[in-house]
N, CA, C and O atoms as a MOPAC input file, in Angstrom:
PM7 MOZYME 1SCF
protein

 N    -59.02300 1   145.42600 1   -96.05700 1
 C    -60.10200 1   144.48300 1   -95.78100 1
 C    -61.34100 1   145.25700 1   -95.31900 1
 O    -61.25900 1   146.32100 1   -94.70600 1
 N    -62.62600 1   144.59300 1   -95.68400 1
 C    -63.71400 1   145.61000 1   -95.92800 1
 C    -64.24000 1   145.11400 1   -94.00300 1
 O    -64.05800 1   143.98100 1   -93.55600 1
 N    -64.70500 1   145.97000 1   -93.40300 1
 C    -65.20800 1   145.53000 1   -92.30900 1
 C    -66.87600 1   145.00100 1   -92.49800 1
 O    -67.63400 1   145.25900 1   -93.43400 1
 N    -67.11000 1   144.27500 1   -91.41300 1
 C    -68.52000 1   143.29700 1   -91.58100 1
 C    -69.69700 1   144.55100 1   -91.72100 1
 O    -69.62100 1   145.44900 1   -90.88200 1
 N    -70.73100 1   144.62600 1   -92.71600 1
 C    -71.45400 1   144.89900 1   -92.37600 1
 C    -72.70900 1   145.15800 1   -91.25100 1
 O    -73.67400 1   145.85800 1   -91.55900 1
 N    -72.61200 1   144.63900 1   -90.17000 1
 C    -73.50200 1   143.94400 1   -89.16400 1
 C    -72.70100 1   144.75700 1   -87.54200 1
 O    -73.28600 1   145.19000 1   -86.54900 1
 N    -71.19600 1   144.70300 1   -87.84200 1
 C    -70.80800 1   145.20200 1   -86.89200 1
 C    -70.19900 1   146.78100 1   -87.17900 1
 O    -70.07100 1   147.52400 1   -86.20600 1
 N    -69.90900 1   147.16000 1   -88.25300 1
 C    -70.29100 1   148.61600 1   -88.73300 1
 C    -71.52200 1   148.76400 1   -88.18700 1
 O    -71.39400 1   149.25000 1   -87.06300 1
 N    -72.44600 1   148.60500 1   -88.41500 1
 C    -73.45200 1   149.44300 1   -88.14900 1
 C    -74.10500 1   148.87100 1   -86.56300 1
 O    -75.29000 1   148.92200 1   -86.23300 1
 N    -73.33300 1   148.50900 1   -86.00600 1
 C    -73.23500 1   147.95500 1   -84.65200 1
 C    -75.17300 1   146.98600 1   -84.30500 1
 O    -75.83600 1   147.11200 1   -83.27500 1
 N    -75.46400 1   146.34600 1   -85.24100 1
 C    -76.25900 1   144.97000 1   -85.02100 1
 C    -75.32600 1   144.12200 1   -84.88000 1
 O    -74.39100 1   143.82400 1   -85.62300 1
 N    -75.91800 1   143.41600 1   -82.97100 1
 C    -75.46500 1   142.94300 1   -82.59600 1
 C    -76.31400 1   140.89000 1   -82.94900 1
 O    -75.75900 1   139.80400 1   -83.11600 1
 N    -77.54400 1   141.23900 1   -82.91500 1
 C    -78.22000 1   139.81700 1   -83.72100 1
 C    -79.03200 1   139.91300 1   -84.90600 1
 O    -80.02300 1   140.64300 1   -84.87900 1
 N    -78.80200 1   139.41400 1   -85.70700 1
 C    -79.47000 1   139.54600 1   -87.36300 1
 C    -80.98000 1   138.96000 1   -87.09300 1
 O    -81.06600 1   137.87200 1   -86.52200 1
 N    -82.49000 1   139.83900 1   -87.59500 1
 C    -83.26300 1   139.15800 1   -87.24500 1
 C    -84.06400 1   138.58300 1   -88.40500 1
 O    -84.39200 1   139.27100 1   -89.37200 1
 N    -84.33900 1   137.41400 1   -88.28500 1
 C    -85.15200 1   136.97700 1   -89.25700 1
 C    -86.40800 1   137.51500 1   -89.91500 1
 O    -86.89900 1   137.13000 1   -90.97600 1
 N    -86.94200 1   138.68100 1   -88.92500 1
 C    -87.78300 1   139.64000 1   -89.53600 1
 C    -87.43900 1   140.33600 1   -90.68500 1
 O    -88.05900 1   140.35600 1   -91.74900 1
 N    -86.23200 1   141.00500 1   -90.34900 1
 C    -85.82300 1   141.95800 1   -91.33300 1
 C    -85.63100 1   141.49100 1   -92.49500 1
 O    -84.45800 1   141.17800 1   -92.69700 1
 N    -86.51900 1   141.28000 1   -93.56100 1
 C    -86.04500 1   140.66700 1   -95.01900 1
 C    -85.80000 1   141.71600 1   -95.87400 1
 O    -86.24300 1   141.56400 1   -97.01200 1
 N    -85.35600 1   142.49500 1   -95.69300 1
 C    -84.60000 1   143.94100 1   -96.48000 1
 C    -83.09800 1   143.54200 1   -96.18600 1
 O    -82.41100 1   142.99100 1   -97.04600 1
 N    -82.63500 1   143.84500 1   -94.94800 1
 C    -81.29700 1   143.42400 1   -94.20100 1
 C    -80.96900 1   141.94100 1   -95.28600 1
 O    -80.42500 1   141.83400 1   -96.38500 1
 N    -81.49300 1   141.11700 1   -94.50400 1
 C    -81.06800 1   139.63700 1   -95.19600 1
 C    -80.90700 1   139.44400 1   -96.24600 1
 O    -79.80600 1   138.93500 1   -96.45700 1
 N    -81.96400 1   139.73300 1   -97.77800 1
 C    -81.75900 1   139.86500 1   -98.98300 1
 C    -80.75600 1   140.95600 1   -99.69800 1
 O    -80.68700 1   141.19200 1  -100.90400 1
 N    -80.12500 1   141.45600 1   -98.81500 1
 C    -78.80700 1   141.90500 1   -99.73600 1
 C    -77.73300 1   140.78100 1   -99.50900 1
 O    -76.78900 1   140.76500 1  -100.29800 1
 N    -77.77900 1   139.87500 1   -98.55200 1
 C    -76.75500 1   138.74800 1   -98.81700 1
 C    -77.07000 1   137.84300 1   -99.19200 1
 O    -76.63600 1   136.80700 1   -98.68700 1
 N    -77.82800 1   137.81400 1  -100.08500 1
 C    -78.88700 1   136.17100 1  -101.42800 1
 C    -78.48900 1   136.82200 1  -102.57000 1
 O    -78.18400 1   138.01000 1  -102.67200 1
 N    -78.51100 1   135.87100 1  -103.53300 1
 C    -78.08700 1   136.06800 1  -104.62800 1
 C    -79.85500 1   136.44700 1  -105.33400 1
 O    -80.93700 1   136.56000 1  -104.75800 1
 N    -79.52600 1   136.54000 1  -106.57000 1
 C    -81.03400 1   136.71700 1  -106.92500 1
 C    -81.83100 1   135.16900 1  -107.05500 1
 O    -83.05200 1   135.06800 1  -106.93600 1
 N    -81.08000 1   134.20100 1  -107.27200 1
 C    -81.49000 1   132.63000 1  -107.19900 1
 C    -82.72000 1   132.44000 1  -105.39100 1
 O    -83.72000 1   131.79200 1  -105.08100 1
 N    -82.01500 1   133.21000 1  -104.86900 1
 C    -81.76100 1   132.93500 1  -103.29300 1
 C    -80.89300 1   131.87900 1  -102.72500 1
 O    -81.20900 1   130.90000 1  -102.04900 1
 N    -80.07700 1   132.15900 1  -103.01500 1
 C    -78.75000 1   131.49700 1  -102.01600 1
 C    -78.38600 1   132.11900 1  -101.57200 1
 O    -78.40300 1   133.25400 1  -102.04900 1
 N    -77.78600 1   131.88000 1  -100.34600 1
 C    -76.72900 1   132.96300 1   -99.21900 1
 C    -75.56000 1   132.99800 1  -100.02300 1
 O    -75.18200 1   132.06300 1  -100.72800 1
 N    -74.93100 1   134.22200 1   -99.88800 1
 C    -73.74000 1   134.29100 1  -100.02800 1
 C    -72.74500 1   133.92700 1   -99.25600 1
 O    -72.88100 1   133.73400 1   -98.04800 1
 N    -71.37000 1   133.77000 1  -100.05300 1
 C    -70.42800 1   133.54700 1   -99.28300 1
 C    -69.62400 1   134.34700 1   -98.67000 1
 O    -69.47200 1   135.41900 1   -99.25600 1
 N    -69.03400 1   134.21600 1   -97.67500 1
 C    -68.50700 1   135.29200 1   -96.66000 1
 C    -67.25700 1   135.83800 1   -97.77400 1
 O    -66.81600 1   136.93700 1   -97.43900 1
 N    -66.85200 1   135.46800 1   -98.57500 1
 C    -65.91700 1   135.96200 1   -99.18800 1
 C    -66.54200 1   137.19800 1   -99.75900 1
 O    -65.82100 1   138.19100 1   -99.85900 1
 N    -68.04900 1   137.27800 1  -100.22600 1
 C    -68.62500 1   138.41200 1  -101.21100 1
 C    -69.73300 1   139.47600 1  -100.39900 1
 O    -70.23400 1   140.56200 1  -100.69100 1
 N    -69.82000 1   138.58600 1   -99.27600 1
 C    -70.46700 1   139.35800 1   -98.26900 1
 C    -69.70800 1   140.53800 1   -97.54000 1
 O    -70.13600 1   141.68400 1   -97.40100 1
 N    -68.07200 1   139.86100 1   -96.94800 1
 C    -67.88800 1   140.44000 1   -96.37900 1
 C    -67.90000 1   140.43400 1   -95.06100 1
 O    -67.15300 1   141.21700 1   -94.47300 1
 N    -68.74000 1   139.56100 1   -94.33500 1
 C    -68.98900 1   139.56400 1   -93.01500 1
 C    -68.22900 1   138.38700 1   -92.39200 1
 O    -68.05800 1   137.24900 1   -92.83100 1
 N    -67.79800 1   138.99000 1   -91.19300 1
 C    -66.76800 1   137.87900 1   -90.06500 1
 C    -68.11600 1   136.56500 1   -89.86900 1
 O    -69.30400 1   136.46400 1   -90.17400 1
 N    -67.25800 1   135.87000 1   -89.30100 1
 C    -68.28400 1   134.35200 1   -89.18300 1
 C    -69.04500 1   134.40400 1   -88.29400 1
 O    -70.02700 1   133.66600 1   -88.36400 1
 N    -68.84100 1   135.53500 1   -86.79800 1
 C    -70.13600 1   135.31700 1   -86.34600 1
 C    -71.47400 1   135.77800 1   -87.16500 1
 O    -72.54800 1   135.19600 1   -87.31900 1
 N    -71.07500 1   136.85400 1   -87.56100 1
 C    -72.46800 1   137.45800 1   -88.34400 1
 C    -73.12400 1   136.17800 1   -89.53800 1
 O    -74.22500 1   135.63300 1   -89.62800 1
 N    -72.02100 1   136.07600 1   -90.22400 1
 C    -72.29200 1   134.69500 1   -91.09300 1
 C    -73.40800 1   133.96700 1   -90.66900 1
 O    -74.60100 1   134.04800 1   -90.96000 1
 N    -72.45200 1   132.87100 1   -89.54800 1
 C    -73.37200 1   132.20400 1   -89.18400 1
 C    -75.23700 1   132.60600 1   -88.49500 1
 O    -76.23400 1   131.89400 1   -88.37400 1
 N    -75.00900 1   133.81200 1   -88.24200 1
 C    -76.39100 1   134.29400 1   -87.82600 1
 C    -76.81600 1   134.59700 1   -88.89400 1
 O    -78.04600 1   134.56400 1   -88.88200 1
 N    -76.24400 1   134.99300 1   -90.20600 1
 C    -77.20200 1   135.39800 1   -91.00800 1
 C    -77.85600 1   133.92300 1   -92.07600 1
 O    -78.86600 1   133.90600 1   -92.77900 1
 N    -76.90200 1   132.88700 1   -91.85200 1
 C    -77.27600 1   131.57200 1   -92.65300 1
 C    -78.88300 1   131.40100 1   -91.40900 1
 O    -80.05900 1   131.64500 1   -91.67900 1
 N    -78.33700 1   130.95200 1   -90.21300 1
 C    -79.48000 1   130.69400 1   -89.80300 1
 C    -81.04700 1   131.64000 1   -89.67200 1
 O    -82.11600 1   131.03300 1   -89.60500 1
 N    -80.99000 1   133.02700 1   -89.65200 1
 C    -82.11600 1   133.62300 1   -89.84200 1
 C    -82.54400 1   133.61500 1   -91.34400 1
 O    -83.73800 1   133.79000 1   -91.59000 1
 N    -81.58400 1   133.40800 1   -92.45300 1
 C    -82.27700 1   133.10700 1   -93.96500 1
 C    -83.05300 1   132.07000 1   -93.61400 1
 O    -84.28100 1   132.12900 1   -93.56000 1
 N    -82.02100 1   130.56100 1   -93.23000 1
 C    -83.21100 1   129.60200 1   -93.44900 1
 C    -83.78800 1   130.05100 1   -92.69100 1
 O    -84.63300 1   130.66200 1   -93.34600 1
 N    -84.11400 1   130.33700 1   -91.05000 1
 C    -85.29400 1   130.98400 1   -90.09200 1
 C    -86.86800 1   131.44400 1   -90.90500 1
 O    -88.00600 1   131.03500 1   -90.67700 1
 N    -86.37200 1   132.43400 1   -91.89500 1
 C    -86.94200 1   133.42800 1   -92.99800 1
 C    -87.55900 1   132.62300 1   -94.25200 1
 O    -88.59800 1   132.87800 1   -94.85900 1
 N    -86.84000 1   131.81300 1   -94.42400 1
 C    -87.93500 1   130.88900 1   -95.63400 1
 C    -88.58100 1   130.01100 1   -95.11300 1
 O    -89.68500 1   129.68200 1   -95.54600 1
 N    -88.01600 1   129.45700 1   -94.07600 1
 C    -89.19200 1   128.46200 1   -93.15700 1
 C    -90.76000 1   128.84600 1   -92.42300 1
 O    -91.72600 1   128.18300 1   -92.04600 1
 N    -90.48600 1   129.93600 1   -92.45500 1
 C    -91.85100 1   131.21900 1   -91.90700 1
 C    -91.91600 1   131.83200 1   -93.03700 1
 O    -92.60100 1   132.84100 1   -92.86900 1
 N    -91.53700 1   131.74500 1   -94.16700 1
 C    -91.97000 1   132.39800 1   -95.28400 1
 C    -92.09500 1   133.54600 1   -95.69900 1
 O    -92.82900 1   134.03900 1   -96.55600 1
 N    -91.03700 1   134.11100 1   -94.79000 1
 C    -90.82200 1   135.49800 1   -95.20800 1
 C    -89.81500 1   135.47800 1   -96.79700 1
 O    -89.94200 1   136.26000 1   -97.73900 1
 N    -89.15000 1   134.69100 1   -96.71300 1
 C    -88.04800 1   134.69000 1   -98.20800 1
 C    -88.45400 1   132.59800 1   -98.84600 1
 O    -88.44000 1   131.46300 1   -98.36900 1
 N    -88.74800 1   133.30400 1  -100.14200 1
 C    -88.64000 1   132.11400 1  -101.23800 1
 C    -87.37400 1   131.54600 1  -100.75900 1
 O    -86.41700 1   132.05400 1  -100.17400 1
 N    -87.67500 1   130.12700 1  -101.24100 1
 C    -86.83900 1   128.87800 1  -101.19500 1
 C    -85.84200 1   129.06800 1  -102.11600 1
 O    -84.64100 1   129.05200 1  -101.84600 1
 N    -86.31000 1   129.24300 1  -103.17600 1
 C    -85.59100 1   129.71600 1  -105.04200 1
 C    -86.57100 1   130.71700 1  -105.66700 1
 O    -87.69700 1   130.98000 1  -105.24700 1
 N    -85.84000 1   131.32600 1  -106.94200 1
 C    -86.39400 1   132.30900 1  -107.00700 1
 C    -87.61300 1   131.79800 1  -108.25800 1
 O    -87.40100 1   130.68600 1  -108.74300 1
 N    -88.74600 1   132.50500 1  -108.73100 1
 C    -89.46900 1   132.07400 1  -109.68300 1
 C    -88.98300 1   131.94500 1  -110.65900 1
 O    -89.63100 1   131.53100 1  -111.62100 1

């Protein structure tokens, strides 16, 4: 079993700034991925669902893709 990305590299809160970090777990559509393809335990999950939407609501990341 692959360990979480987030806690490998010991980030402890995902930030909605970082849209490098975040867009490796969107598909190219922009949807989040699922923890099955991500990889990441559910706390990270859930922090990373909420700083995506966080991130398109401030407009750092498209809604969908063009």
């Amino acid at each position: 079993m692959q360990q979480c990305f987030f806690s490998q590299n010991n980030i402890g809160q995902i930030d909605y700034k970082d849209v490098e970090a975040i867009r490796k777990f969107t598909n190219p559509h922009g949807r989040i991925l699922s923890r099955k393809k991500t990889g990441l335990c559910a706390k990270h999950q859930r922090q990373l669902s909420q700083a995506v939407k966080r991130a398109r609501f401030l407009g750092f990341l498209p809604f969908t893709a063009k």
